[in-house]
C-alpha positions, -999 to +999 in steps of 0.1 A: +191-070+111+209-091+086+187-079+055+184-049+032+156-031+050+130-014+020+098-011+041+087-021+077+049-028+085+043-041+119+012-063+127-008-055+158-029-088+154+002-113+146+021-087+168+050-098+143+076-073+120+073-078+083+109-062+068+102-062+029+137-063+013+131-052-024+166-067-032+160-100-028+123-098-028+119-114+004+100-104+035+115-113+069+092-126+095+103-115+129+090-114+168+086-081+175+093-082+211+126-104+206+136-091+172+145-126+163+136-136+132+111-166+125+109-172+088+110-153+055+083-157+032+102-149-006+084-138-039+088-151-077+097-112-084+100-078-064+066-060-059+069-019-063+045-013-034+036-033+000+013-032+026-006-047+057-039-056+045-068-040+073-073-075+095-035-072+091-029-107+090-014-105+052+001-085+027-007-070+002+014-064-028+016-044-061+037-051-087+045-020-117+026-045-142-008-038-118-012-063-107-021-068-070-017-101-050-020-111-016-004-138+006-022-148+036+000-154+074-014-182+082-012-201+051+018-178+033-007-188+000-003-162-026-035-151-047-041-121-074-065-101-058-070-074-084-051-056-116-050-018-114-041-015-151-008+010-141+026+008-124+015+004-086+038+021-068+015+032-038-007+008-021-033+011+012-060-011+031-091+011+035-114-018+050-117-058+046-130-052+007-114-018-008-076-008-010-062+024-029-034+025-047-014+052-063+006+055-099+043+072-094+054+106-110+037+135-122-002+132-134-005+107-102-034+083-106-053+073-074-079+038-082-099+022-053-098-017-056-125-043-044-105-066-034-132-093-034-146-087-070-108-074-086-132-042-102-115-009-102-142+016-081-133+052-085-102+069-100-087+103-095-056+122-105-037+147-093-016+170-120+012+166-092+035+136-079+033+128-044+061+109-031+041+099+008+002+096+017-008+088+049-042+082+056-064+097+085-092+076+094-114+097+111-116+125+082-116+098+057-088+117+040-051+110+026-026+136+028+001+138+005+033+153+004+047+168-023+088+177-024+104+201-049+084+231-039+084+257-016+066+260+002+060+221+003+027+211+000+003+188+015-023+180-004-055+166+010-070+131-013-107+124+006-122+089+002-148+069+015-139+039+026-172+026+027-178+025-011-146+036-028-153+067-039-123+091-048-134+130-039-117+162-054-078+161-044-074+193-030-039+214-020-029+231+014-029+268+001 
C-alpha cells in the first residue's frame, strides 16, 4: 500500500477499504477484493477521529475543534453534521441518527450526537482515559480499555442507541 496507513474501516455495503492516512489527510479508496486502489477522496485539514457511518456508505469525521462532518460515497460531498464542543478524538455510528464520540486523556467525556438535528443528547465522563471502545450491539454496551494499570481494566460505557442516552460507566472489578 503506497500510503501512511492511520486507520482502516472496511464497507460491507460499498464492499470497498477506506485507509485514512492522517499525514496527508487523505483517505484512499480501494477494491477490497483486488486491493487496487480507485480514488482518494482528500480533506482541507486532518480530522482526529474517523469512522464508517451505520449505512456505511460515508464517513464520518471529527476534528479536535468538535466539529463533526460527513462526506457522502456516492457524491464525496462534505457537510458539518454536528459540533461536540471538545477535542473529538473518539467517534462511533450507533444508528442512522445518533453517533458517540469520546474526548482523549484523563476525565474522558462521552456525548451522543443527532446527527440530523447537530444537538448534543446525553454526556458522561469517566475519571479515567480510555485509549480503545468497541461497541457490542446486542448489550448495547461499549467496553473500554484502559492501559497503565494492572491489572488492565475494561470498563463497561452502556448506551441506548435508540435515544442516546449515556448510562453509568462502570469498571471490570
Amino acid at each position: 500500500i503506497n500510503q501512511f496507513v492511520s486507520q482502516l474501516m472496511l464497507s460491507a455495503v460499498t464492499k470497498r477499504l477506506y485507509i485514512y492516512d492522517s499525514t496527508t489527510a487523505t483517505v484512499g479508496v480501494y477494491d477490497s477484493s483486488t486491493m487496487n486502489r480507485i480514488h482518494d477522496i482528500t480533506l482541507d485539514q486532518a480530522p482526529k477521529s474517523v469512522a464508517l457511518n451505520f449505512a456505511q456508505d460515508g464517513l464520518i469525521f471529527g476534528y479536535q475543534s468538535g466539529q463533526i462532518y460527513f462526506v457522502d460515497f456516492a457524491s464525496e460531498t462534505v457537510e458539518q453534521i454536528g459540533d461536540a464542543l471538545m477535542d473529538v478524538g473518539q467517534i462511533y455510528a450507533l444508528s442512522d441518527r445518533l453517533i458517540l464520540v469520546g474526548g482523549l486523556g484523563s476525565n474522558q467525556v462521552f456525548k451522543t450526537i443527532d446527527v440530523d438535528t447537530g444537538q448534543i443528547v446525553s454526556t458522561a465522563s469517566s475519571f479515567y482515559a480510555f485509549h480503545e471502545i468497541v461497541w457490542n450491539p446486542q448489550a448495547n454496551v461499549f467496553y473500554g480499555l484502559r492501559y497503565g494499570v494492572s491489572p488492565v481494566d475494561i470498563h463497561r460505557i452502556p448506551v441506548n442507541p435508540a435515544t442516546g442516552a449515556i448510562g453509568t460507566i462502570t469498571d471490570s472489578r
